[in-house]
VMD Tcl script that draws the C-alpha trace (Angstrom):
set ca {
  {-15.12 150.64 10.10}
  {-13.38 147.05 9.02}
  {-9.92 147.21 9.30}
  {-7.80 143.98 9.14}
  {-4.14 144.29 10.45}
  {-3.24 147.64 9.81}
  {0.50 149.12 9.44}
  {0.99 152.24 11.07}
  {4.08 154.27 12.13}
  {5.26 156.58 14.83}
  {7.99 159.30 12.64}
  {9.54 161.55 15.40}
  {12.34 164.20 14.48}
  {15.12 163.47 16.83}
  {15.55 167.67 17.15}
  {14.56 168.05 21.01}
  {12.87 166.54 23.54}
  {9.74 164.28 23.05}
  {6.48 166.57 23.45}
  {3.82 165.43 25.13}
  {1.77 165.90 21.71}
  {4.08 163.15 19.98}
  {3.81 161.03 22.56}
  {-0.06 161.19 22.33}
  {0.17 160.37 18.69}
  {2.54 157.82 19.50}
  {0.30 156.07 21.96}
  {-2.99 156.31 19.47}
  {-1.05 155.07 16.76}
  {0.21 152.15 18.81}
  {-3.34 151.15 20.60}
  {-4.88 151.41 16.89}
  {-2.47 149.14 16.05}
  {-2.83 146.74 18.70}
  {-6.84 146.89 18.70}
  {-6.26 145.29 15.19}
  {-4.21 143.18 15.44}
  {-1.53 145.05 13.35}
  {1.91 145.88 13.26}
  {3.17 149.37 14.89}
  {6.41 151.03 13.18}
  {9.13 153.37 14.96}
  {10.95 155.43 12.01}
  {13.17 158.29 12.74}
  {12.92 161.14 10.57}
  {16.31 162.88 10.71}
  {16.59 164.35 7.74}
  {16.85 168.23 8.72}
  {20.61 167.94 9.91}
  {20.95 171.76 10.94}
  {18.27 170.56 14.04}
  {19.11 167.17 14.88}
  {20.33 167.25 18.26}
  {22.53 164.66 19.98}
  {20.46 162.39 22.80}
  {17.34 163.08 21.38}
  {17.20 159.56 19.85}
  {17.76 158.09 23.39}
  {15.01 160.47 24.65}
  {12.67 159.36 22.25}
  {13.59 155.57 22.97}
  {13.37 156.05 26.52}
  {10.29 158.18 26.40}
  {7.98 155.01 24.62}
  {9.75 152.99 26.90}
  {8.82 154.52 29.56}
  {5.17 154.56 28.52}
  {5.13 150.84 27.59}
  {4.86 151.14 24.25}
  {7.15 148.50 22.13}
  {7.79 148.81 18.24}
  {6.87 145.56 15.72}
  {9.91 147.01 13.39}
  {12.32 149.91 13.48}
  {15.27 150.84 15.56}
  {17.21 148.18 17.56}
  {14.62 146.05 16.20}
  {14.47 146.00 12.64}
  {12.36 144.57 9.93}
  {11.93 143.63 6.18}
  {11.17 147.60 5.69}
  {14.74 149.37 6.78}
  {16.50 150.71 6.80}
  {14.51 153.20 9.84}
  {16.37 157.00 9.66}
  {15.56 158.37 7.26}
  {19.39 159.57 6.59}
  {20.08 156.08 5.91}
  {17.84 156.27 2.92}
  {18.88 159.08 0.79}
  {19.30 157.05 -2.10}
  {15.59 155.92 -2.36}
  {14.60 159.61 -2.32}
  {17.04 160.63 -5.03}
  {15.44 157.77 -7.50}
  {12.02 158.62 -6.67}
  {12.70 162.46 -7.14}
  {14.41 161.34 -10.46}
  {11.35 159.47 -11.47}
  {9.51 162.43 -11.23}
  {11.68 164.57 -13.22}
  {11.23 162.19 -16.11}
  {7.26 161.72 -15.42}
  {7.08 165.63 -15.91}
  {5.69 165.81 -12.38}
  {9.17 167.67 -10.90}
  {12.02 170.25 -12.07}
  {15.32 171.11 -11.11}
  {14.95 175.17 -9.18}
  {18.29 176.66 -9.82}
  {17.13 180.39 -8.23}
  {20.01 181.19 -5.15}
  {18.69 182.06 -1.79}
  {19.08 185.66 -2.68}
  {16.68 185.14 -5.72}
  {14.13 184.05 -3.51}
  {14.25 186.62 -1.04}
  {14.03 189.08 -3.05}
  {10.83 187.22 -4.92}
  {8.98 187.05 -1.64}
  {9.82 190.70 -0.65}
  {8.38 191.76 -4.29}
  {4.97 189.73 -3.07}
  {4.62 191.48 0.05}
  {4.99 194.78 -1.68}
  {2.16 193.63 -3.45}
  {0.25 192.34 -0.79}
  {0.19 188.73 -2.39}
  {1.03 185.38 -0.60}
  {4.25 184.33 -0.47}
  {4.58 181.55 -3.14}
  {7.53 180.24 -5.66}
  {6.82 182.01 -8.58}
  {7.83 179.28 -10.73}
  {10.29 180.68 -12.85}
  {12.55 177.77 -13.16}
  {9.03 175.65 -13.76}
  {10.07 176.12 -17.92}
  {13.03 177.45 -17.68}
  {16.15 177.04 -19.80}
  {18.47 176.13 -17.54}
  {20.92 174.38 -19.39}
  {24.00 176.72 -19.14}
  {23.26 176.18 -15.36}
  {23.29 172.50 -15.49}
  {26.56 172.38 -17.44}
  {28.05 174.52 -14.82}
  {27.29 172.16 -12.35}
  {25.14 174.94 -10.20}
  {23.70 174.25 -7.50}
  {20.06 173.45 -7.61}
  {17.02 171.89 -5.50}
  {13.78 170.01 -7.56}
  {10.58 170.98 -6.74}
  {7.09 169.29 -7.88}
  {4.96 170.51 -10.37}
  {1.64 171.48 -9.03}
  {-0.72 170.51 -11.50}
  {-2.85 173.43 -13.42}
  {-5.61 171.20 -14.28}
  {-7.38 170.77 -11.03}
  {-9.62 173.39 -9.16}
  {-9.61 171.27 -5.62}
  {-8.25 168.58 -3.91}
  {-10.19 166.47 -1.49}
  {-8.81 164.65 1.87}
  {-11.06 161.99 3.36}
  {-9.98 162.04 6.79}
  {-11.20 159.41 9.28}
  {-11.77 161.96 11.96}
  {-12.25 165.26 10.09}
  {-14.15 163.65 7.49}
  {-14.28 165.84 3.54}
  {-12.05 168.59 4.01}
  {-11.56 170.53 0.45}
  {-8.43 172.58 -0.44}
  {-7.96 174.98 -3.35}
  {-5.22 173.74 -5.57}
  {-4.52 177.47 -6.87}
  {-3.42 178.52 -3.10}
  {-0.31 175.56 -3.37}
  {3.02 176.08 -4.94}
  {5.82 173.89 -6.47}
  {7.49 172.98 -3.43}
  {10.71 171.42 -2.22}
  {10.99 168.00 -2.89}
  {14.95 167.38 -2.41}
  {17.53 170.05 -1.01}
  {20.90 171.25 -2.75}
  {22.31 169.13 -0.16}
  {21.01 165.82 -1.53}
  {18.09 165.56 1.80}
  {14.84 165.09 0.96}
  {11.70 167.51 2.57}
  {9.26 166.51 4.90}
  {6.87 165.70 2.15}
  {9.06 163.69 -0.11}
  {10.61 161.45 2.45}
  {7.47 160.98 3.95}
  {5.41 159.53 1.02}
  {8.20 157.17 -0.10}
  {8.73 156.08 3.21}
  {5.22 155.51 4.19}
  {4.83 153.52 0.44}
  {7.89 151.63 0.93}
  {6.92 150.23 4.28}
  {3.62 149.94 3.58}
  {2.00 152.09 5.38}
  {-2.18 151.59 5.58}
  {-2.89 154.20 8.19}
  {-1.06 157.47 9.06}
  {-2.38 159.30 12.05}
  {-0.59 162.47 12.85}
  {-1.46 166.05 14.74}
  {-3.67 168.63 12.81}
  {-1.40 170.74 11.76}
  {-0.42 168.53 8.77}
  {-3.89 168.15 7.83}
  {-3.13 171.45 5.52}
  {-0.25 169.37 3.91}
  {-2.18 166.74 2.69}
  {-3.00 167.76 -0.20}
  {0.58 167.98 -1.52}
  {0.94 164.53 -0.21}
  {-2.35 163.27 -1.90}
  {-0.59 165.01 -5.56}
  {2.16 163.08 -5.07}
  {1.21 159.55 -4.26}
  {-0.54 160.03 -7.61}
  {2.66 161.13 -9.36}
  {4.02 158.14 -8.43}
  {0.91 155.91 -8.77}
  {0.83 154.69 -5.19}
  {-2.11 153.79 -3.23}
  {-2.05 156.64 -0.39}
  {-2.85 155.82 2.83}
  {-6.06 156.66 5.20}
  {-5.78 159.60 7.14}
  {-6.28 160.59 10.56}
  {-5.55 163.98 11.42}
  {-5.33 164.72 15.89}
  {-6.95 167.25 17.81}
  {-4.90 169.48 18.90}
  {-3.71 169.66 22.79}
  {-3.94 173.48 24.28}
  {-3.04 175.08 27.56}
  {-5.34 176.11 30.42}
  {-5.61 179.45 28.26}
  {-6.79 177.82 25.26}
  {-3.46 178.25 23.30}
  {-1.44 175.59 22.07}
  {0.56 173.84 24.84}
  {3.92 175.49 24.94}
  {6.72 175.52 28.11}
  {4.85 178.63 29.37}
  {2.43 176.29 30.47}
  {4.96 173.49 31.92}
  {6.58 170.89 31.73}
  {6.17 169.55 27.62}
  {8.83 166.74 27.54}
  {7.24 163.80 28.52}
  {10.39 162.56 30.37}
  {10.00 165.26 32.62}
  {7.16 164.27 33.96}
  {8.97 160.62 34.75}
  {11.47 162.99 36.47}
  {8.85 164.85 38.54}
  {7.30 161.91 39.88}
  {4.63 160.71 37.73}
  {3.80 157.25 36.91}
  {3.83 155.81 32.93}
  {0.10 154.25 33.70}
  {-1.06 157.72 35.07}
  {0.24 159.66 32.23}
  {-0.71 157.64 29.11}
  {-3.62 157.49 30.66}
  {-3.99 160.75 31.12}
  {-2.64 161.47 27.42}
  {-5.21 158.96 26.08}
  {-8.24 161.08 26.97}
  {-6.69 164.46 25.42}
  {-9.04 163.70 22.30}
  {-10.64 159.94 22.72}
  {-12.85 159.15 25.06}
  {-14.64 155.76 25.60}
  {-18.00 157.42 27.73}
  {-18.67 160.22 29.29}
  {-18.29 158.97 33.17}
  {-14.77 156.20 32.78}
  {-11.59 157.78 33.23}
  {-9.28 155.17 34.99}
  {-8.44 152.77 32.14}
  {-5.58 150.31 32.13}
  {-3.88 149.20 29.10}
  {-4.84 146.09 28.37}
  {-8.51 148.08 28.96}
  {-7.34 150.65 25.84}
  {-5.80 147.78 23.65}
  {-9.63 146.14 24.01}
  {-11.96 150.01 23.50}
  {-9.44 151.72 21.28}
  {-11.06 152.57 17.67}
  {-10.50 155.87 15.29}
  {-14.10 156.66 15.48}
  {-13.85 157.76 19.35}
  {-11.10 160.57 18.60}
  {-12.80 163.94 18.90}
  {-12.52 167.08 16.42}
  {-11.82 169.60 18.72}
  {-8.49 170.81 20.95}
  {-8.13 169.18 24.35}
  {-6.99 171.53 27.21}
  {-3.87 169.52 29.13}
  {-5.03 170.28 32.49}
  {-2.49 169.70 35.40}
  {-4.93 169.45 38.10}
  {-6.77 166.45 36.14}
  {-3.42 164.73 35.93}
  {-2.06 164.78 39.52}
  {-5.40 163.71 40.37}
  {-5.19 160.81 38.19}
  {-1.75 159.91 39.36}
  {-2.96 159.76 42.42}
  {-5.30 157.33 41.89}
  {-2.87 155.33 40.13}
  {-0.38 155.76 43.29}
  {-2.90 154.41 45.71}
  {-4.01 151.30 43.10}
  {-0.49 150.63 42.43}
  {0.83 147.49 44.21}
  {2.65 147.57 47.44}
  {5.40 146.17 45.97}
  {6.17 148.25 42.91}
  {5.35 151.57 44.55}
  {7.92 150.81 47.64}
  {10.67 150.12 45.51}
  {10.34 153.13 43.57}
  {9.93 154.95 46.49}
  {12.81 153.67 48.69}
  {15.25 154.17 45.64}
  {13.78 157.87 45.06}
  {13.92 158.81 48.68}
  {17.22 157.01 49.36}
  {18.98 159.15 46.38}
  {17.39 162.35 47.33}
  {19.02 161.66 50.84}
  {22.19 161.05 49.82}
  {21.85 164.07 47.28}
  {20.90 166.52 49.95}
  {23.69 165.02 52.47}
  {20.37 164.53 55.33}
  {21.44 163.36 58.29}
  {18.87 159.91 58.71}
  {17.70 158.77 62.37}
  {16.47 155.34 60.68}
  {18.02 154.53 57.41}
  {15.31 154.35 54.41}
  {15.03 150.75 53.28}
  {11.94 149.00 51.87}
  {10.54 147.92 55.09}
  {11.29 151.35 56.91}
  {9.08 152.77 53.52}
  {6.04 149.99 53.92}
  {5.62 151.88 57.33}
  {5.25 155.15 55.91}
  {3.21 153.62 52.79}
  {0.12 154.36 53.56}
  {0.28 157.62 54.80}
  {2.13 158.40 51.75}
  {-0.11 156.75 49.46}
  {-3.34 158.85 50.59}
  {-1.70 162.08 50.41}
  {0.79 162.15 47.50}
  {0.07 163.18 44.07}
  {3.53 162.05 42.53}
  {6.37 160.44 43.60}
  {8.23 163.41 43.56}
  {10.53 163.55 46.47}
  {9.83 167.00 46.99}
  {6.70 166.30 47.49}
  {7.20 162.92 49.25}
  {9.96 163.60 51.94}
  {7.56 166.36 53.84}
  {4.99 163.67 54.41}
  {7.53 161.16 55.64}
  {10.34 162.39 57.05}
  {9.37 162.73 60.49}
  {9.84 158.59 60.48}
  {13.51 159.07 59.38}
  {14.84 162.25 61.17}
  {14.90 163.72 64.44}
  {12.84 166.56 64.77}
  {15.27 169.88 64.91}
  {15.30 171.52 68.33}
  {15.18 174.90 66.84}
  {12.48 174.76 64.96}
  {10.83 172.51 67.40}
  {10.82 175.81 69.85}
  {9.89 178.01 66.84}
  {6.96 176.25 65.96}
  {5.66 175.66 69.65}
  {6.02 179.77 70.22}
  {4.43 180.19 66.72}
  {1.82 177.59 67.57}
  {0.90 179.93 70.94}
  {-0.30 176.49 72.40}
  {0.27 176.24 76.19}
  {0.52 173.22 77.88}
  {1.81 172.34 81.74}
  {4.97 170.44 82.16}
  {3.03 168.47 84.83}
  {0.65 167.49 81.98}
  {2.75 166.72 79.15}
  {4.93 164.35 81.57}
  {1.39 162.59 82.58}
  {0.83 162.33 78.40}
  {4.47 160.56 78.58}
  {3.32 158.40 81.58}
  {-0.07 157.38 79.46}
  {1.64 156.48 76.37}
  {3.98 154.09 77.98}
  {1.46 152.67 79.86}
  {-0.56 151.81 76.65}
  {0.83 148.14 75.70}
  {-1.49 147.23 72.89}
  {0.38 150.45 71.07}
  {-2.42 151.12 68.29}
  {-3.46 154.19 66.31}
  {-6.93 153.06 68.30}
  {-6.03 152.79 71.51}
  {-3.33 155.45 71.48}
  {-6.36 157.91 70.57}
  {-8.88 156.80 73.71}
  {-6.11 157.33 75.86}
  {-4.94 160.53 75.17}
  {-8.70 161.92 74.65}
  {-8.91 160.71 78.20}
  {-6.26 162.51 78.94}
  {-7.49 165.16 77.17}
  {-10.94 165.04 79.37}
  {-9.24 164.75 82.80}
  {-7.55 168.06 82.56}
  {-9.95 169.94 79.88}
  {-7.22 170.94 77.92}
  {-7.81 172.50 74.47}
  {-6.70 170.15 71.50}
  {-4.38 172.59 70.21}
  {-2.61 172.14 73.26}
  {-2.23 169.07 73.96}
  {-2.54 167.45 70.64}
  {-0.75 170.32 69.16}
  {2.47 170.08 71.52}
  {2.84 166.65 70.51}
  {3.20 166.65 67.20}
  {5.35 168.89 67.51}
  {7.56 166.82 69.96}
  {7.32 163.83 68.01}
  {7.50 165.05 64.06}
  {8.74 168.88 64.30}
  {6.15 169.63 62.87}
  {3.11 171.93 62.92}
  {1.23 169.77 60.23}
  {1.85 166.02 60.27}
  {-0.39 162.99 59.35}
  {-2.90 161.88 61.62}
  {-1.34 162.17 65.44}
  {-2.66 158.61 66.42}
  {-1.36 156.91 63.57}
  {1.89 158.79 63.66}
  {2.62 157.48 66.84}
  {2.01 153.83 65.94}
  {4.15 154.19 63.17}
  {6.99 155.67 65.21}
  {6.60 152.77 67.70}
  {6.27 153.51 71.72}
  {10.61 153.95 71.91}
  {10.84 156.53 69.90}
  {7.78 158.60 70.13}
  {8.78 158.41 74.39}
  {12.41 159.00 73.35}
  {10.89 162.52 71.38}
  {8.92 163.50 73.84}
  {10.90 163.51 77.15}
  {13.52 165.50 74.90}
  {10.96 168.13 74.17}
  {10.21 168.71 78.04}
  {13.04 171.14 78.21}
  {11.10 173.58 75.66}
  {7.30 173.85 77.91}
  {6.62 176.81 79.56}
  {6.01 175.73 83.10}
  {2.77 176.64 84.57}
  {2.29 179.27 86.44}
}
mol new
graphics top color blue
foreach p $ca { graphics top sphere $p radius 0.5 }
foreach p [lrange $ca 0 end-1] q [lrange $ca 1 end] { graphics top cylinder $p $q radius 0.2 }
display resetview
């Protein structure tokens, strides 16, 4: 395929949230554009005022931020082509639907809301599909228009063709019946344009060379197709996305999770990760590379490597691949986004802190935290690391060591005290020969010994590595735990 610096947009409806499906088309659309060399194009579609919602905008904003993904014209950036919302355009859409009156391509629908109720209750009597019946198509409706009623202009679906023909760039020849359309909405009573009117202008007027959009507007092409010739525009090439689907094969909803892309910033998972992640729901470069950075997509991006069929979102896949992206991530980034995370879920949570959480206090902890977290979700985060910060609870410390049913002598556990402050070159390496020597001299079970421990020094039944906790804890404080736990041994009998 030879494309030369394509124009392409991203069209979101500020009404909710932005779906991780939008954001998918918004990050094809943008490497497409980048592979090319072109020029990528934010416009906000607000037209339907009933569902506009207020922060949406900002969500949208923040969610392509977020991702990485910058805009060659639109919002707070502008362009030769704006205005970039839609509602700032209603003029242009009133023109063009008056050009089509006079081309004989549109009419003015006077029929009142009741009207068409009762016209699609009449069709379901009949068991037909609910279309306009065209009764205003030749209408007299003068009397109407000198009363100043009320009145919305539909297009005129032409009678002379049998089928219409989409050449999509993923689907390839996809035929639809021209009988099974009807004169639809092109502008409201309320002066707004549809979906399909605003869309077509819009996409003409900015010069638009390449739309790429989910499948489910592949069945409104046609009506698109009808009307770029109305108007004698050029229409655009056409790339209609797979769809994405739940685990159970149904189309990804909030039964399945999270859907708004900025909740998975809030839950901990990295921009990389996720339009990574997002990039391989329906493109794929091989069948073996999955860890691709950007600058890697910009280079391997191209039309003819997006699938046909669904892509199942598959949470397990991503926190695996965030993970990945957690332990490649630089030192540097990842502690500052930890110790900012950890410090306000702290202060949140009013947790008492034995060592305050700063950025050298989290390089300690890095690397444990790096091999075992899937996001940087605190939730997730503070179990793995909190030991380093707080002093183990003496309650639970005793709960835990009569859950844990491990018995160990006070006599030994003050010699284990003894051999870790004898140790001076205090190591995860030499910590372990000496307490496995330890171990040996008195042929104690692990779970005993070992097990006692860690719960002196973390609270905890499950903790990293023992060895390696203690070097991270430094010889003070793990001594400092331990003699406090004596009190709670059983004392051999």
């Amino acid at each position: 395929m030879t494309i030369n610096k394509p124009r392409s947009r991203f069209a979101p409806s500020p009404t909710g949230e932005p779906h991780v499906g939008n954001m998918r088309t918004a990050i094809f659309t943008w490497l497409f554009c980048r592979h090319y060399g072109g020029e990528f194009i934010l416009r906000i579609e607000d037209t339907d005022q009933a569902r506009k919602q207020d922060g949406a905008l900002e969500s949208i904003i923040n969610g392509l931020r977020w991702l990485g993904l910058d805009w060659d014209e639109g919002p707070e950036t502008g362009g030769s082509h704006g205005p970039y919302f839609q509602s700032e355009r209603l003029e242009l859409y009133q023109n063009a639907s008056n050009v089509l009156i006079e081309n004989n391509w549109a009419y003015k629908c006077y029929c009142t809301p009741e009207e068409l109720t009762e016209m699609r209750q009449n069709q379901q009597k009949q068991k037909l599909p609910p279309q306009y019946d065209r009764r205003c198509r030749n209408a007299d409706n003068s009397y109407k228009a000198a009363n100043n009623l009320p009145y919305v202009i539909r297009f005129k679906i032409p009678e002379n063709i049998d089928t219409i023909v989409v050449d999509d760039l993923i689907r390839g020849r996809v035929e639809f019946q021209n009988t099974l359309l009807d004169d639809f909405v092109l502008l409201k009573s309320d002066g707004f344009p549809t979906y399909h009117l605003a869309n077509v202008v819009d996409d003409h007027e900015m010069e638009i060379s390449h739309v790429l959009r989910a499948e489910e507007w592949l069945s409104s092409t046609p009506k698109h197709l009808l009307l770029y010739k109305a108007f004698g525009y050029t229409p655009p090439a056409f790339a209609h996305l797979p769809m994405i689907l739940g685990n159970d094969k149904s189309k990804l909803s909030k039964r399945h999770g999270a859907t708004s892309i900025l909740e998975y910033q809030t839950n901990g998972y990295l921009p990389d990760a996720m339009l990574n992640f997002l990039v391989l729901l329906g493109w794929s470069l091989d069948d073996k590379t999955e860890i691709l950075s950007l600058e890697n997509l910009i280079n391997v991006f191209t039309i003819e490597r997006i699938g046909k069929s669904p892509s199942i979102f598959n949470t397990e896949k991503l926190n695996w691949m965030n993970s990945q992206y957690i332990k490649n991530s630089s030192d540097n980034y990842i502690t500052s986004a930890i110790t900012t995370i950890l410090s306000d879920y702290c202060e949140t949570n009013m947790i008492e802190l034995e060592t305050p959480i700063t950025q050298d206090a989290i390089t300690t902890v890095l690397d444990i935290l790096k091999e075992r977290i899937k996001t940087i979700n605190p939730e997730e985060m503070w179990p793995v690391c909190n030991f380093f910060f707080e002093t183990p609870e003496p309650n639970e410390q005793q709960r835990l060591l009569v859950k844990s049913k491990a018995y160990l002598s006070t006599e030994i556990y003050e010699e284990a005290i003894n051999t870790i402050n004898s140790i001076d070159d205090f190591t995860e390496e030499k910590i372990e020969i000496s307490l496995r020597e330890l171990l040996e001299k008195y042929e104690c079970k692990p779970r005993d010994l070992f097990g006692t421990i860690r719960i002196a020094i973390t609270g905890k039944e499950v903790s990293p590595p023992l060895f390696i906790t203690f070097e991270i804890l430094g010889k003070t404080r793990s001594i400092e735990r331990m003699q406090n736990f004596t009190k709670y041994l059983s004392v051999a009998t």
